[in-house]
Wavefront OBJ file of the C-alpha trace (Angstrom):
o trace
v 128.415 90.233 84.903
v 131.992 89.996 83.040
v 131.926 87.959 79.338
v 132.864 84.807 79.242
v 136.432 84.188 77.667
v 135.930 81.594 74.797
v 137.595 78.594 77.010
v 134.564 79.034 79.397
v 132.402 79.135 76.894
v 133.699 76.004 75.833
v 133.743 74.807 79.684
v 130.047 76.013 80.027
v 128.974 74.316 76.922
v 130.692 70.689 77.791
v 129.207 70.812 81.539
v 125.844 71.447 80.038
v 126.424 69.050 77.211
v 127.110 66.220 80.078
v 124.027 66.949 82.003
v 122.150 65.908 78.460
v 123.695 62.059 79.841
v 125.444 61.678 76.104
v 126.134 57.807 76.699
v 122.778 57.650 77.239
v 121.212 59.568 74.422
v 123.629 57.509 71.876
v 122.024 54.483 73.060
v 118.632 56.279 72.523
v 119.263 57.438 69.018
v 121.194 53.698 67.824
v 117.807 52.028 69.161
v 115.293 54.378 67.096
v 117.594 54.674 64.460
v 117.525 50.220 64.260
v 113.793 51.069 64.634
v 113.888 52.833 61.801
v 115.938 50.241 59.725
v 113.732 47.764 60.539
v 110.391 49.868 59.423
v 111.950 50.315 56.151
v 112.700 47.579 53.304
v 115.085 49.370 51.821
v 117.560 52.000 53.121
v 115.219 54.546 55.045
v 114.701 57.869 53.655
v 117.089 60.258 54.532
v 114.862 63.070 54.400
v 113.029 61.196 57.869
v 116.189 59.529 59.243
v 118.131 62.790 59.898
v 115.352 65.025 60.993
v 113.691 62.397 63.525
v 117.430 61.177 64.757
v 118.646 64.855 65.579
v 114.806 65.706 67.153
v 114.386 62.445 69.185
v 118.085 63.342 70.533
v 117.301 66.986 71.525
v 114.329 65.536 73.294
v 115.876 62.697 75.340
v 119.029 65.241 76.177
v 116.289 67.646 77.307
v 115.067 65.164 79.539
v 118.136 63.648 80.890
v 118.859 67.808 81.864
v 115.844 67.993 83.761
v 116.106 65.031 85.177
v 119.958 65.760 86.933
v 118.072 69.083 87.456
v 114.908 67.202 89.596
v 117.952 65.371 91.447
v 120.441 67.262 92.184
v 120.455 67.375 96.062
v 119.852 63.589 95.550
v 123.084 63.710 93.051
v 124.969 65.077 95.467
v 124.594 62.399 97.866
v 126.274 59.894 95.459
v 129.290 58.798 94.484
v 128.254 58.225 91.109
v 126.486 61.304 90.380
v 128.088 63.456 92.524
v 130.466 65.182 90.058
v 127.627 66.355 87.841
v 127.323 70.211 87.860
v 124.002 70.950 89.208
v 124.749 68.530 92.246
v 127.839 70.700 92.774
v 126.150 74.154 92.220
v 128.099 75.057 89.182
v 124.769 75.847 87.037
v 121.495 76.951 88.169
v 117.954 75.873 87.823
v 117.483 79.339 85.741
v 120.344 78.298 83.270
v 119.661 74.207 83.401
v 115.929 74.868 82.517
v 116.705 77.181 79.998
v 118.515 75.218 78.284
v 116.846 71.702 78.618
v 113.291 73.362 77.584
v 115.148 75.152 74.683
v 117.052 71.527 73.423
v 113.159 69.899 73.719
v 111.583 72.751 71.986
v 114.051 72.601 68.873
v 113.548 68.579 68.830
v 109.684 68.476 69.185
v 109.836 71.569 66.188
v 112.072 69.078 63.660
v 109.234 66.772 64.478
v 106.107 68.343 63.856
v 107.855 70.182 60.793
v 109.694 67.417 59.346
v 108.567 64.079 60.288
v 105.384 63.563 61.277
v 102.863 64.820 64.415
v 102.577 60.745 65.816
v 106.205 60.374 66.048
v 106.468 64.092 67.729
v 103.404 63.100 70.323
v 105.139 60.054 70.878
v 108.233 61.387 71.972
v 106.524 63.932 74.257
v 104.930 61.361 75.962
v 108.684 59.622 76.510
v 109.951 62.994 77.723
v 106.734 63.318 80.041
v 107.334 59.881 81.077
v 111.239 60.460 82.206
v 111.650 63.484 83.598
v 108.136 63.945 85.262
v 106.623 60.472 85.957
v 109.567 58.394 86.707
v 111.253 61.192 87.948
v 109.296 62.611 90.328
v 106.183 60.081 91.063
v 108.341 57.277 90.959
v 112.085 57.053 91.452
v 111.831 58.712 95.110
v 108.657 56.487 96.197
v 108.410 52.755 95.278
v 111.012 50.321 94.497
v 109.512 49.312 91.534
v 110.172 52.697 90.151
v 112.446 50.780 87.251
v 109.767 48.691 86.454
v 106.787 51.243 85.540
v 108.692 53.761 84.573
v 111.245 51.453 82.400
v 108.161 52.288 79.606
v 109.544 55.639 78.793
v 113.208 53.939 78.235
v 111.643 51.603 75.932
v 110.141 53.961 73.618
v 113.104 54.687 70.936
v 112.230 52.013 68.371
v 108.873 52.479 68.519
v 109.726 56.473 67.862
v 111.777 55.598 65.044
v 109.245 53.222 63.292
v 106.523 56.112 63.777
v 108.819 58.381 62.026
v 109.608 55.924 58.973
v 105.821 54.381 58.828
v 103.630 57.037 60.145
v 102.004 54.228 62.576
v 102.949 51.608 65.148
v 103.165 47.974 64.011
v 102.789 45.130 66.078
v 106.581 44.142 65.900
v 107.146 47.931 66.669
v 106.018 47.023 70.329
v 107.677 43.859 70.257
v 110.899 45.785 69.841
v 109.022 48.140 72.902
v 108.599 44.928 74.891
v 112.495 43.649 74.836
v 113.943 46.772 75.702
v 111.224 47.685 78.902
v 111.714 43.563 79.888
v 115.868 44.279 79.771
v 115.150 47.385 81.547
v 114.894 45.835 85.217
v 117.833 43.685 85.229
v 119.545 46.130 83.710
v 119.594 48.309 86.204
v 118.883 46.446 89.323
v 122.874 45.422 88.697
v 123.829 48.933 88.970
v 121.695 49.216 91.958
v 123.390 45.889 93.953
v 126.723 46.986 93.341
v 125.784 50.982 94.264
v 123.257 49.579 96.991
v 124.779 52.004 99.754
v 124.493 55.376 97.768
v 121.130 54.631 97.046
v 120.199 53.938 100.703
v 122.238 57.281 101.800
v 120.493 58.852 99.488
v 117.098 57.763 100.677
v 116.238 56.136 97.271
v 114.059 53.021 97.443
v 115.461 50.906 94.788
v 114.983 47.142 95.011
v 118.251 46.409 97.136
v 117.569 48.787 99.842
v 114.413 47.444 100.037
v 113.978 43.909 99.850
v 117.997 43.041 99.883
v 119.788 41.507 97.944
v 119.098 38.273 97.692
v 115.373 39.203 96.545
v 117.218 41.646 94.255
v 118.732 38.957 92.641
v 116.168 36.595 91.942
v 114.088 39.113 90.511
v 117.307 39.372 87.555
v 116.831 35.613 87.473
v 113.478 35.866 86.722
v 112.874 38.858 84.686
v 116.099 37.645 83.030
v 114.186 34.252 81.603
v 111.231 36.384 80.583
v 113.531 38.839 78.573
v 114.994 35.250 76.838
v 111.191 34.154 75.888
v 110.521 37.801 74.498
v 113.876 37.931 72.587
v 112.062 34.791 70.167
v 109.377 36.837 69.180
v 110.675 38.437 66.482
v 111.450 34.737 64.992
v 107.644 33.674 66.186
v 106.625 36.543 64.305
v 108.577 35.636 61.097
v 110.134 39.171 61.498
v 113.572 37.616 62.198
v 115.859 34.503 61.058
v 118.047 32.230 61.447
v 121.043 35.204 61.807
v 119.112 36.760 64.657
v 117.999 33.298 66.124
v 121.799 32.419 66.914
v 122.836 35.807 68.030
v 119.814 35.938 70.698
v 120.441 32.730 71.867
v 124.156 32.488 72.218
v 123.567 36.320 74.153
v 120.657 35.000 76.352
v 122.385 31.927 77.136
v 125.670 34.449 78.212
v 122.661 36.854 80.132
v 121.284 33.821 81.640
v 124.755 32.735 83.081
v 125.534 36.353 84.352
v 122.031 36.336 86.398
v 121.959 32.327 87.792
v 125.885 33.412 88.947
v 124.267 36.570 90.392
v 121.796 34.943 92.302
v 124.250 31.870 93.555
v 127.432 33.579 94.188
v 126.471 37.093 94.320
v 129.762 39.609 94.820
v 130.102 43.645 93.566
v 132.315 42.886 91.383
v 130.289 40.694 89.415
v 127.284 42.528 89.671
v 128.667 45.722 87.744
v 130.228 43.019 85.222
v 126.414 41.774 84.924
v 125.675 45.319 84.177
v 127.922 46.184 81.450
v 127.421 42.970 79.919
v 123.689 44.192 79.848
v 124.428 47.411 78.025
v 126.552 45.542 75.143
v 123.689 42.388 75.094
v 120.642 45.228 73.737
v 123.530 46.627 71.098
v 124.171 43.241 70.109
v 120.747 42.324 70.076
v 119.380 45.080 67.761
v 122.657 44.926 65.764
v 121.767 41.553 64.794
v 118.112 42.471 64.356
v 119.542 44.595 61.707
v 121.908 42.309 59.942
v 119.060 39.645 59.957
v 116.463 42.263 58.556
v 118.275 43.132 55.451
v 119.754 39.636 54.741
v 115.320 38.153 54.796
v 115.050 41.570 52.778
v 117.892 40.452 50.207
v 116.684 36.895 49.408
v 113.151 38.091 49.202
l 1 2 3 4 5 6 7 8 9 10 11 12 13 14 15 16 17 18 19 20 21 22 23 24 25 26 27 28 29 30 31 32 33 34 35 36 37 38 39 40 41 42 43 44 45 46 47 48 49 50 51 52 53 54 55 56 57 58 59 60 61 62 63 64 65 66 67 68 69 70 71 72 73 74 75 76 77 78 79 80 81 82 83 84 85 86 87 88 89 90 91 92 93 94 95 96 97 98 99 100 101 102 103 104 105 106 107 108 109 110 111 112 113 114 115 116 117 118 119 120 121 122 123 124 125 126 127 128 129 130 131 132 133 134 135 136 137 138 139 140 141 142 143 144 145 146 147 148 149 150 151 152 153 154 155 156 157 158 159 160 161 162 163 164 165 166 167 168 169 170 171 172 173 174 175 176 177 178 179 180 181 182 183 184 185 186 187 188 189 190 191 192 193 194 195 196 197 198 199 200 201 202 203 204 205 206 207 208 209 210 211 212 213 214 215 216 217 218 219 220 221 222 223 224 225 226 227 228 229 230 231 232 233 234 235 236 237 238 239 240 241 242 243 244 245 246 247 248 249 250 251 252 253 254 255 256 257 258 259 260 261 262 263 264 265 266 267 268 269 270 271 272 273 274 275 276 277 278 279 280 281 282 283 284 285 286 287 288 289 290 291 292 293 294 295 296 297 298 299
């Protein structure tokens, strides 16, 4: 086989890098990396912070490659995911594998070498979790796929208070319990507005299932649980009165999003509801954070 010039090296390397789902893994690493804010009074130690950051990444991007790797002929059948390179054939399961098992490898190694062997079991289990459990037992077989296997998506705080503590706290898994109750809503907006790819491509997600209007209540409903378990933190005493205002002005925002959802359902507003989501969690934690160090300073 001819050498690759250095542009298709380059090529290679960025169709590779987007089967890793980068969006995705940022949101990964800024949720461990709050986790690990929060486990710490003081600025967390470096000496943690990078290693677990840069392994917990090489771990999720692993997963998200074998996951578009599990999927491709499903991939191919939708709009959305059509353009990735394993749907289209332009890598191979030899290459994809290689290169997804290699990415994990590295991670779990600046783990076990430089953090600590919870935080490196932890995140195995995640990867486990994604890209074999809700991968292949779920996703293709029950339409509450996004609700089970929403645990493995919840993990990142939880991995980065292992890596700053050593253990998992009770508030750890409070920070575990926001993101896997966001997790449904979440994405049952993506899955209303992309209701028809996910039928064509033989997926049972909630819409093709039970409709929409079903569909919808359920993001009414999990959408008031997610605002009860967004005032734990302040139950707890772990949060203040920054955090307080931030969660409530966003849950009262969420909480309009789903009730319009449910009452005057369109497309259009459904993918809103679902980008709203995405910036809600960043705001959320963001505000976790500011509130953490301000109880921190006037301690």
């Amino acid at each position: 086989m001819d050498a690759l010039s250095l542009p298709q090296v380059r090529q290679r390397v960025f169709v590779l890098w987007q089967l890793a789902k980068p969006k995705v893994v940022l949101l990964v690493m800024f949720c461990a990396v709050v986790g690990m804010f929060l486990a710490s009074e003081g600025m967390p130690n470096l000496s943690l912070l990078l290693p677990a950051t840069l392994g917990i990444a090489l771990v999720a991007g692993a997963a998200a490659m074998i996951n578009c790797l599990v999927e491709r002929t499903i991939d191919a059948r939708m709009r959305r995911t059509a353009w990735r390179a394993t749907a289209r054939g332009e890598v191979g399961v030899v290459e994809t594998l290689t290169v997804a098992l290699t990415a994990g490898g590295l991670g779990m190694a600046l783990l076990v070498s430089m953090v600590n062997v919870l935080t490196a079991w932890l995140t195995l289990a995640t990867f486990v979790g994604y890209a074999v459990v809700y991968t292949l037992l779920l996703k293709p077989y029950t339409p509450q796929n996004i609700v089970i296997g929403g645990a493995s998506g919840a993990m990142p705080p939880v991995l980065g208070w292992a890596a700053m503590t050593g253990e998992v706290s009770a508030f750890a898994l409070v920070l575990f319990l926001i993101i896997y109750t966001w997790t449904p809503p979440h994405f049952w907006a993506l899955a209303l507005y992309r209701r028809d790819e996910y039928a064509r491509a033989g997926l049972p997600m909630l819409p093709v299932t039970h409709g929409e209007r079903f569909t919808t209540l359920s993001i009414l409903l999990y959408s008031l649980l997610l605002f009860a378990i967004t005032l734990l933190p302040v139950a707890l005493a772990e949060a203040g009165l920054i955090y307080l205002t931030a969660v409530l002005i966003l849950n009262m925002r969420l909480m309009f999003f789903a009730v319009s959802l449910h009452h005057h359902y369109s497309d259009a507003l459904a993918r809103r509801t679902f980008i709203w989501s995405i910036w809600y969690l960043v705001a959320l934690f963001t505000a976790l954070l500011f509130d953490h160090y301000w109880l921190v300073s006037i301690t």
